[in-house]
N, CA, C and O atoms as a Maestro MAE file, in Angstrom:
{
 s_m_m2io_version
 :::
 2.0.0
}

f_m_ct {
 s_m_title
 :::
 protein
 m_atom[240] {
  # First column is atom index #
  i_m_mmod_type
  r_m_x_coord
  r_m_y_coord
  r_m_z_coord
  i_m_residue_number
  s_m_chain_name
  s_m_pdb_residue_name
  s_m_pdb_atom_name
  i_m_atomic_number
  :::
  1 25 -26.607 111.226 -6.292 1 A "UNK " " N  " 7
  2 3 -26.240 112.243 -5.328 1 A "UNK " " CA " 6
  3 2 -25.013 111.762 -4.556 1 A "UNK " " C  " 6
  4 15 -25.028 110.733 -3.881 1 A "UNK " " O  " 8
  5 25 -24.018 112.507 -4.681 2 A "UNK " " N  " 7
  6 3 -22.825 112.076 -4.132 2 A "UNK " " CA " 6
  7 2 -22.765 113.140 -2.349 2 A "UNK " " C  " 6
  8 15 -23.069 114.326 -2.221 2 A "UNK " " O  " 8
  9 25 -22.307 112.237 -1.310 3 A "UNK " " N  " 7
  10 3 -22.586 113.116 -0.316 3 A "UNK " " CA " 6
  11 2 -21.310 112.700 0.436 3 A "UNK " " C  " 6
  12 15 -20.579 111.767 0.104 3 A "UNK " " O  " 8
  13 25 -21.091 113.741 1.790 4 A "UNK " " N  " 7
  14 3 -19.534 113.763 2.303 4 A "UNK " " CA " 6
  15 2 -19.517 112.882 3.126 4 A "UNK " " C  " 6
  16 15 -20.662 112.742 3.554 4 A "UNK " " O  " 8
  17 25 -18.647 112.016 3.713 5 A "UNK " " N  " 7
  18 3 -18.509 110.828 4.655 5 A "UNK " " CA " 6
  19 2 -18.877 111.462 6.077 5 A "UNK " " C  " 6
  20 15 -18.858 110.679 7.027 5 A "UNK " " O  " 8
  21 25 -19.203 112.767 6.322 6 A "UNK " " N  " 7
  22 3 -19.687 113.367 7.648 6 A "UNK " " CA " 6
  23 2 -21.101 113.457 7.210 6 A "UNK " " C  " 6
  24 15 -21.907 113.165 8.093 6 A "UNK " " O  " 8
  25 25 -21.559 113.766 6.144 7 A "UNK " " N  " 7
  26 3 -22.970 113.856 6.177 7 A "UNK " " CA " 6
  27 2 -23.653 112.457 6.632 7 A "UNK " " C  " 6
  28 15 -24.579 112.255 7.418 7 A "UNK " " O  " 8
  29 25 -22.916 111.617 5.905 8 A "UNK " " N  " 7
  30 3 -23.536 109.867 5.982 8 A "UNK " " CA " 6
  31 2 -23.683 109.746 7.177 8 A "UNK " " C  " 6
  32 15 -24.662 109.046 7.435 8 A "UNK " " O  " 8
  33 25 -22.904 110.285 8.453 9 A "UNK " " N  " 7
  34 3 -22.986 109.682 9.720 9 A "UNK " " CA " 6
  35 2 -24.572 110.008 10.582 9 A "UNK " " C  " 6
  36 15 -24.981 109.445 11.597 9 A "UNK " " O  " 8
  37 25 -25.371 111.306 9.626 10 A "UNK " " N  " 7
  38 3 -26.331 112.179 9.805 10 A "UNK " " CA " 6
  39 2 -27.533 110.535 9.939 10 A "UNK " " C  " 6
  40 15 -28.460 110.585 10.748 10 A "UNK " " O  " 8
  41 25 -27.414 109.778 9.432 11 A "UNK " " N  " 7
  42 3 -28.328 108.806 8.882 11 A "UNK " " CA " 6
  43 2 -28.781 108.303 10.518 11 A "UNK " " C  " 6
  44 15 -29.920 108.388 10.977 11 A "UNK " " O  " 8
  45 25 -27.294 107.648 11.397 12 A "UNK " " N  " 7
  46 3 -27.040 106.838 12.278 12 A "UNK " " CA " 6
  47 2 -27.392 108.222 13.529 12 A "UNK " " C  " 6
  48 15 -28.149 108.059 14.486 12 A "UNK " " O  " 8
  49 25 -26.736 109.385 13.260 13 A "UNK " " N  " 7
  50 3 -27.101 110.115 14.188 13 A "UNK " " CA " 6
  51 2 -29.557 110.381 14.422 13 A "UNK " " C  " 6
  52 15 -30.202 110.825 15.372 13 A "UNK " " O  " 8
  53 25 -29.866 110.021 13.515 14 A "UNK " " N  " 7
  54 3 -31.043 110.269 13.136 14 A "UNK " " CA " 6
  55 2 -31.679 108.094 13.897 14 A "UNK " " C  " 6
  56 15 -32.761 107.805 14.407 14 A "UNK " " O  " 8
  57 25 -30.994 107.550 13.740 15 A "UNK " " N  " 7
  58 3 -31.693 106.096 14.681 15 A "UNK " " CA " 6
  59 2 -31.208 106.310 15.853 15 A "UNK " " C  " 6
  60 15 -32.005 105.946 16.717 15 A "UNK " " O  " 8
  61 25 -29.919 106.888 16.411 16 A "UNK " " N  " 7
  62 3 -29.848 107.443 17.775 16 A "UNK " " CA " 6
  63 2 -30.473 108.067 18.510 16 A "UNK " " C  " 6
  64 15 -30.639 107.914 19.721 16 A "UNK " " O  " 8
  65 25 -31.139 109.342 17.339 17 A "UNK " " N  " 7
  66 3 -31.542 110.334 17.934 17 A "UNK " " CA " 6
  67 2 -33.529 109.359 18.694 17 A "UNK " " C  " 6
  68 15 -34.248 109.695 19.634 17 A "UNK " " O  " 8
  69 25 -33.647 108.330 17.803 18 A "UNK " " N  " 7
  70 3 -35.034 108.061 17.767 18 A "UNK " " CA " 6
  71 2 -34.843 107.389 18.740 18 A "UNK " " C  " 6
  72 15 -35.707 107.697 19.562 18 A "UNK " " O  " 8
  73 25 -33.904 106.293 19.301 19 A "UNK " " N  " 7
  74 3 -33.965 105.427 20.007 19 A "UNK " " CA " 6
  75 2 -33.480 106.157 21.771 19 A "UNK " " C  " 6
  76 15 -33.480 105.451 22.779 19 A "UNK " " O  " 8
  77 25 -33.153 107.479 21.773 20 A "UNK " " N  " 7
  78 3 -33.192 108.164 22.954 20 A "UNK " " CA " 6
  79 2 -34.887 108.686 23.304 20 A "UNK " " C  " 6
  80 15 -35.550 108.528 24.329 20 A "UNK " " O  " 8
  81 25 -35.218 109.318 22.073 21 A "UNK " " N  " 7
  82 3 -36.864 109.849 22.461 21 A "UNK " " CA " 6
  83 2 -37.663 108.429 22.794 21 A "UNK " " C  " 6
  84 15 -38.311 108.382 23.840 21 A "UNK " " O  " 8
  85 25 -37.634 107.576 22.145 22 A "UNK " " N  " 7
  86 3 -37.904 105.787 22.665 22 A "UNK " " CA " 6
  87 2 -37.796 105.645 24.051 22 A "UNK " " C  " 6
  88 15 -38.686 105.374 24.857 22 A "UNK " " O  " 8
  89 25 -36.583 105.862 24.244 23 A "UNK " " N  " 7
  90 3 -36.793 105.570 25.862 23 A "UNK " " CA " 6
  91 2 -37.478 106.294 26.723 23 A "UNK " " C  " 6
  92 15 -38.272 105.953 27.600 23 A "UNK " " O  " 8
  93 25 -36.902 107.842 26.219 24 A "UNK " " N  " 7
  94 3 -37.602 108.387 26.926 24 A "UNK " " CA " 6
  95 2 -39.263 108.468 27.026 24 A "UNK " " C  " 6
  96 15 -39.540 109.090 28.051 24 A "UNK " " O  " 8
  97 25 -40.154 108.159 26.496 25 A "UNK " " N  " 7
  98 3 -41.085 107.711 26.436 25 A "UNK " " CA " 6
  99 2 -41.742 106.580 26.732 25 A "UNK " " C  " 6
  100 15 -42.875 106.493 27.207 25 A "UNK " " O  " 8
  101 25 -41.063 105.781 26.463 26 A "UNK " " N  " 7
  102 3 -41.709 104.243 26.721 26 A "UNK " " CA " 6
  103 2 -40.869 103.751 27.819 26 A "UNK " " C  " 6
  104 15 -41.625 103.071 28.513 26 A "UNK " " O  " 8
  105 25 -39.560 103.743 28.392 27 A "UNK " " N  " 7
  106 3 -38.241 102.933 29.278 27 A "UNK " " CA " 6
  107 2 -38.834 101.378 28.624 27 A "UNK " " C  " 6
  108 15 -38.975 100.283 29.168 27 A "UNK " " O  " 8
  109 25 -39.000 101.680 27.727 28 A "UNK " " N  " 7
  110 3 -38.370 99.561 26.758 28 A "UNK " " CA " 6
  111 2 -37.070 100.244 26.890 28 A "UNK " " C  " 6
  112 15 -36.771 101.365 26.479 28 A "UNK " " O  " 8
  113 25 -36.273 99.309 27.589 29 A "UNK " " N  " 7
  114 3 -34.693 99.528 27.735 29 A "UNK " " CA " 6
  115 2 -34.339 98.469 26.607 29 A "UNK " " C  " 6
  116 15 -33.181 98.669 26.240 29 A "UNK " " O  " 8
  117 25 -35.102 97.104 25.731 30 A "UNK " " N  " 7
  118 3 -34.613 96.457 24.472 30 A "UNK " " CA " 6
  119 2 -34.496 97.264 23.697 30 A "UNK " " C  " 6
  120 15 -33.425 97.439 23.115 30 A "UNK " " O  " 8
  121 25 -35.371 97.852 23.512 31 A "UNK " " N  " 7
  122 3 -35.713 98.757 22.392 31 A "UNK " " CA " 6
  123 2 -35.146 99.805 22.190 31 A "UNK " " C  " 6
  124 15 -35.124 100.328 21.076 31 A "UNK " " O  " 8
  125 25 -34.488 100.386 23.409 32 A "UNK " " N  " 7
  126 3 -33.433 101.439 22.646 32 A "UNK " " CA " 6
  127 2 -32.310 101.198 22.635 32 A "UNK " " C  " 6
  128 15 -31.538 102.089 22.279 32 A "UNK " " O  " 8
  129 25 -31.701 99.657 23.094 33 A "UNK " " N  " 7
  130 3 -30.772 99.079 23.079 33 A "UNK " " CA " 6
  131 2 -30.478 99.084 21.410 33 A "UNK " " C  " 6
  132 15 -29.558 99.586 20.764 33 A "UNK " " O  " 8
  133 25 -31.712 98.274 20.983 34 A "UNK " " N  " 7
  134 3 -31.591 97.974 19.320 34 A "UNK " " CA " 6
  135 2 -31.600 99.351 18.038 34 A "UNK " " C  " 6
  136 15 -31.099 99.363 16.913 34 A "UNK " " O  " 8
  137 25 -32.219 100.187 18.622 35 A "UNK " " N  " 7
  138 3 -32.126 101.491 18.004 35 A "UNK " " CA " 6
  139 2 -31.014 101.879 18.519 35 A "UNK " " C  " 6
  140 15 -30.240 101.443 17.666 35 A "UNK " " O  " 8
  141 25 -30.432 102.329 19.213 36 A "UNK " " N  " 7
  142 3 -29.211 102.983 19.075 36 A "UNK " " CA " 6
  143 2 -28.416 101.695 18.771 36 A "UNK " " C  " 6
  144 15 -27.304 102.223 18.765 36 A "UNK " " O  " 8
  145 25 -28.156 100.336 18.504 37 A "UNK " " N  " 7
  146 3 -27.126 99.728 18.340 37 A "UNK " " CA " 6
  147 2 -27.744 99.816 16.097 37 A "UNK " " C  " 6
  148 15 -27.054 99.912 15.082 37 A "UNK " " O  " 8
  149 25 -28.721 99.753 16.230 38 A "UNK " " N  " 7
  150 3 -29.151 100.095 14.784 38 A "UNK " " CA " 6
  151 2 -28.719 101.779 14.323 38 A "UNK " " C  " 6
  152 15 -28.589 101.977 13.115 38 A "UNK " " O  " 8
  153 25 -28.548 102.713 15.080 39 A "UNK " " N  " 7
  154 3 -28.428 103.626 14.368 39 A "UNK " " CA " 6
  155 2 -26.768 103.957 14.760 39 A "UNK " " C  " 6
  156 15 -26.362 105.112 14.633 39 A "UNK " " O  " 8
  157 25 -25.808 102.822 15.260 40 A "UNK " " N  " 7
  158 3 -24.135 103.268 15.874 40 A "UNK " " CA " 6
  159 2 -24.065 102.647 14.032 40 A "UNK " " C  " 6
  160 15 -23.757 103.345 13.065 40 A "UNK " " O  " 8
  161 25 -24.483 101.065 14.006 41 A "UNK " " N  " 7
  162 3 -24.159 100.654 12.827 41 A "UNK " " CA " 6
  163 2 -24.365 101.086 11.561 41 A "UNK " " C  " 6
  164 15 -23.415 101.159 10.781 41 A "UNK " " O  " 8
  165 25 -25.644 101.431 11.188 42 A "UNK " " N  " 7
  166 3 -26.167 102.319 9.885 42 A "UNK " " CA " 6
  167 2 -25.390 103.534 9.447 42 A "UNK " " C  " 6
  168 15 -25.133 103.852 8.286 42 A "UNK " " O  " 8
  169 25 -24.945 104.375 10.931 43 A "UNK " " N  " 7
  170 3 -23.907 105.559 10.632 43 A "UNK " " CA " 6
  171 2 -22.462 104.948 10.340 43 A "UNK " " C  " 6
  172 15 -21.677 105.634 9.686 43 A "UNK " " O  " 8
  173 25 -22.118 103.825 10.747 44 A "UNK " " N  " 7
  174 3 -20.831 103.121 10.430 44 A "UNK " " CA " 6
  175 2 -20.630 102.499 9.432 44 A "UNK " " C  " 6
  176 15 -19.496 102.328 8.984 44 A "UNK " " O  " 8
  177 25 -21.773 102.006 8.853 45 A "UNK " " N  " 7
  178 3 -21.719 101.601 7.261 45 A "UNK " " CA " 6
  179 2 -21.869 102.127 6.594 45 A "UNK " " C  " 6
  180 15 -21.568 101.609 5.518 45 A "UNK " " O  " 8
  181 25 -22.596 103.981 6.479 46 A "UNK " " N  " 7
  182 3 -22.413 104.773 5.544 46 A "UNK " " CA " 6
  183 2 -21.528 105.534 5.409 46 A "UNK " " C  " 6
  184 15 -21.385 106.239 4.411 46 A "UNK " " O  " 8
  185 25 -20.589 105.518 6.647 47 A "UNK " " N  " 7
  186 3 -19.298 106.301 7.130 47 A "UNK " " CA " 6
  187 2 -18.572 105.960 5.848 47 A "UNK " " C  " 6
  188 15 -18.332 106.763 4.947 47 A "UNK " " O  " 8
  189 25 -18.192 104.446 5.872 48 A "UNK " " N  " 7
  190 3 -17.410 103.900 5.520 48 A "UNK " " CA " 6
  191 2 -17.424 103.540 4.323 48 A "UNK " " C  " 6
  192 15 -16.398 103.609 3.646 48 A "UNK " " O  " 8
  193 25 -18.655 103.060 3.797 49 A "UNK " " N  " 7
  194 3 -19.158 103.300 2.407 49 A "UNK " " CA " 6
  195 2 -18.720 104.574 1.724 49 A "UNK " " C  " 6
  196 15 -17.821 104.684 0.890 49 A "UNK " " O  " 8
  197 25 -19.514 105.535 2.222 50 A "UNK " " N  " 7
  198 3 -18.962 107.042 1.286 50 A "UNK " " CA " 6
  199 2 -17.453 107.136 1.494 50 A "UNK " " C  " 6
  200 15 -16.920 107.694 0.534 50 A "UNK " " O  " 8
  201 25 -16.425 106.689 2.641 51 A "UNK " " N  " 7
  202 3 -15.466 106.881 2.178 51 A "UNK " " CA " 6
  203 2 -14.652 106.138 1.732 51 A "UNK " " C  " 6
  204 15 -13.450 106.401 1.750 51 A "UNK " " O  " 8
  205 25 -15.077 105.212 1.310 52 A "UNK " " N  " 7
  206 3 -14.344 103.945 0.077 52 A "UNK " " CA " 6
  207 2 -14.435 104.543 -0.890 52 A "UNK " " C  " 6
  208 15 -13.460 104.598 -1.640 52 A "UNK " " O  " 8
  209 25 -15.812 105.296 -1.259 53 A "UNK " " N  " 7
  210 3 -16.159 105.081 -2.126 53 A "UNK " " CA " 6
  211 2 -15.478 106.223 -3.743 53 A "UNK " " C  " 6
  212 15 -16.085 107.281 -3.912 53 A "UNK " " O  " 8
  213 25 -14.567 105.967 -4.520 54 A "UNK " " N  " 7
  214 3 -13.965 106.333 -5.029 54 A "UNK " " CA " 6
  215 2 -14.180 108.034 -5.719 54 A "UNK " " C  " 6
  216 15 -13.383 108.831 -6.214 54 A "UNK " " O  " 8
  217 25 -15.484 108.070 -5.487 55 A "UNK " " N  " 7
  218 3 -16.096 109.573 -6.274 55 A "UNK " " CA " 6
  219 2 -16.476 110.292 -5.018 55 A "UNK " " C  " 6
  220 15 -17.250 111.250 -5.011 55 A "UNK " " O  " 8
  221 25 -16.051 109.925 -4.237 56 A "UNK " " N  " 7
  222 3 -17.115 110.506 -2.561 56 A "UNK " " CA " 6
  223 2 -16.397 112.111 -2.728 56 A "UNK " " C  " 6
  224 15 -17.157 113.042 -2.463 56 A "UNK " " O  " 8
  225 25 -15.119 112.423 -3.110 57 A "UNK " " N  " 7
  226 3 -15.021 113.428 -2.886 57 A "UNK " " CA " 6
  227 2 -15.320 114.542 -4.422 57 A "UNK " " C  " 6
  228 15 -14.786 115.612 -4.715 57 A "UNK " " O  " 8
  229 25 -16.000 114.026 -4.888 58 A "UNK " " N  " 7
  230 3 -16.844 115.257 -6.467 58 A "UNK " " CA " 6
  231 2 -17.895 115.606 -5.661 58 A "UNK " " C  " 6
  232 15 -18.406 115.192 -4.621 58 A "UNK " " O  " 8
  233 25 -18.149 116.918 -6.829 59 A "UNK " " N  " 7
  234 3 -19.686 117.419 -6.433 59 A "UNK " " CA " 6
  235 2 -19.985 117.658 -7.407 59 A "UNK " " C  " 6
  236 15 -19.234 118.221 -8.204 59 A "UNK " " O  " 8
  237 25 -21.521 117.212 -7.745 60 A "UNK " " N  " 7
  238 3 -22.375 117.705 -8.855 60 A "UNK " " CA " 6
  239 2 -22.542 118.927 -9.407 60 A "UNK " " C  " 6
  240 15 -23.329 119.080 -10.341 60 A "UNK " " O  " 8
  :::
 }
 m_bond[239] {
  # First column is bond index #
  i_m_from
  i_m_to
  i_m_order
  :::
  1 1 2 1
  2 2 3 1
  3 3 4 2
  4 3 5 1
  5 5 6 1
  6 6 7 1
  7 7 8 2
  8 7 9 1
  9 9 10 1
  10 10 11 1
  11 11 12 2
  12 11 13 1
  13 13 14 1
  14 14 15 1
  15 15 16 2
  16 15 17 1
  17 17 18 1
  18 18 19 1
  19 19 20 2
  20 19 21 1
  21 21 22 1
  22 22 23 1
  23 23 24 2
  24 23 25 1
  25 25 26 1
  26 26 27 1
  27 27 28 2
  28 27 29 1
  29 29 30 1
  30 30 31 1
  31 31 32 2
  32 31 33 1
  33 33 34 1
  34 34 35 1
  35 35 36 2
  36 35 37 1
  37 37 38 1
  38 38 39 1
  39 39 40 2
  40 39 41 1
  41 41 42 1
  42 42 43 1
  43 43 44 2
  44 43 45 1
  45 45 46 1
  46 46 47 1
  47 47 48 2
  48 47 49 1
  49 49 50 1
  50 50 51 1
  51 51 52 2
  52 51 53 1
  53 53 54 1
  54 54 55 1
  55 55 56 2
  56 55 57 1
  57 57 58 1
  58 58 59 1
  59 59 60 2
  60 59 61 1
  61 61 62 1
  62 62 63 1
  63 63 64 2
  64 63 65 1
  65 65 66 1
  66 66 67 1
  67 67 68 2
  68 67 69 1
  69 69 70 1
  70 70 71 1
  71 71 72 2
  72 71 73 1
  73 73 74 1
  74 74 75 1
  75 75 76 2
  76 75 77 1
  77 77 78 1
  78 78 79 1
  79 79 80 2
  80 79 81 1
  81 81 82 1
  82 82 83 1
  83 83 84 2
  84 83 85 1
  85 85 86 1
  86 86 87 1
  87 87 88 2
  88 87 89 1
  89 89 90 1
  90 90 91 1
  91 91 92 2
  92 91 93 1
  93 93 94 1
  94 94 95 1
  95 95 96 2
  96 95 97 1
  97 97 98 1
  98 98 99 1
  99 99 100 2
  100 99 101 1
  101 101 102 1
  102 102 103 1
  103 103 104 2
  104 103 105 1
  105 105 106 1
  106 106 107 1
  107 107 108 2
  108 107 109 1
  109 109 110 1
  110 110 111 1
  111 111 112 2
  112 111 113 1
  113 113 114 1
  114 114 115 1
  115 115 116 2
  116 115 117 1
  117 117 118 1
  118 118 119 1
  119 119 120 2
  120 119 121 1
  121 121 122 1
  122 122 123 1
  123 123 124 2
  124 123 125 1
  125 125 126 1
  126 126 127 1
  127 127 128 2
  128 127 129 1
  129 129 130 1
  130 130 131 1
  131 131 132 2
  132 131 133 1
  133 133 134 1
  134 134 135 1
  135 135 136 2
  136 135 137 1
  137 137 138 1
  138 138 139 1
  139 139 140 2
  140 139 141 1
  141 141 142 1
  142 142 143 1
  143 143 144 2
  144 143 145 1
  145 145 146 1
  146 146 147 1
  147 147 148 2
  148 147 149 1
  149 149 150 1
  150 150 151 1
  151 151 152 2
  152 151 153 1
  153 153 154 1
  154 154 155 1
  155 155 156 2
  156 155 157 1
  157 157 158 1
  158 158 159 1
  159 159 160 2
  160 159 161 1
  161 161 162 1
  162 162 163 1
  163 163 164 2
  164 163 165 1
  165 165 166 1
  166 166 167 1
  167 167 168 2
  168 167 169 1
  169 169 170 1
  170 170 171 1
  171 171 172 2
  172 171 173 1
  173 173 174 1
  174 174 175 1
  175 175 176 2
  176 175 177 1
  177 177 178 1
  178 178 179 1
  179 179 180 2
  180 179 181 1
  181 181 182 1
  182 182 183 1
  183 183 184 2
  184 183 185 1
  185 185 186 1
  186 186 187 1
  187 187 188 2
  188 187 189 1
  189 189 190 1
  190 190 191 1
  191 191 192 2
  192 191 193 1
  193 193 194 1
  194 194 195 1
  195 195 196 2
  196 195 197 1
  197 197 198 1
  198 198 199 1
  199 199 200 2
  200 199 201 1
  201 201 202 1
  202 202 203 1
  203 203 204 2
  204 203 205 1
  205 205 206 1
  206 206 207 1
  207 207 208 2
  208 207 209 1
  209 209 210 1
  210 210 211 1
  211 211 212 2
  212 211 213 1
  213 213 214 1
  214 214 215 1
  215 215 216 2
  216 215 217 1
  217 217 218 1
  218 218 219 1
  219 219 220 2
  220 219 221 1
  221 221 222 1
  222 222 223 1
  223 223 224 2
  224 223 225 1
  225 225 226 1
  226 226 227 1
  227 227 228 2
  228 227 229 1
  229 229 230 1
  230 230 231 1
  231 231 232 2
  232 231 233 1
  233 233 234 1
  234 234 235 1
  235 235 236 2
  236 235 237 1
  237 237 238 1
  238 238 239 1
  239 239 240 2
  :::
 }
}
């Protein structure tokens, strides 16, 4: 499955999104430190991945 370098960011927006309801629930202020610093990076390595990546722009 080949997908667009904006969709990939969907990944990181989705550990952001968890590590805000985290706080808001629990205030572990580590813990949503590491989720959102886990979901800035995960969206930044698939960013960047899909757009290296030489076929990123085909579609099935």
């Amino acid at each position: 499955m080949i997908m667009r370098p904006r969709r990939a960011m969907l990944i990181g927006f989705v550990f952001a999104g968890l590590g805000v309801a985290y706080g808001l629930l629990s205030h572990d202020w580590i813990g949503v430190t590491l989720l959102l610093a886990l979901g800035v990076a995960t969206g930044l390595m698939a960013y960047v991945l899909m757009a290296a990546s030489p076929r990123g722009d085909e579609t099935e």
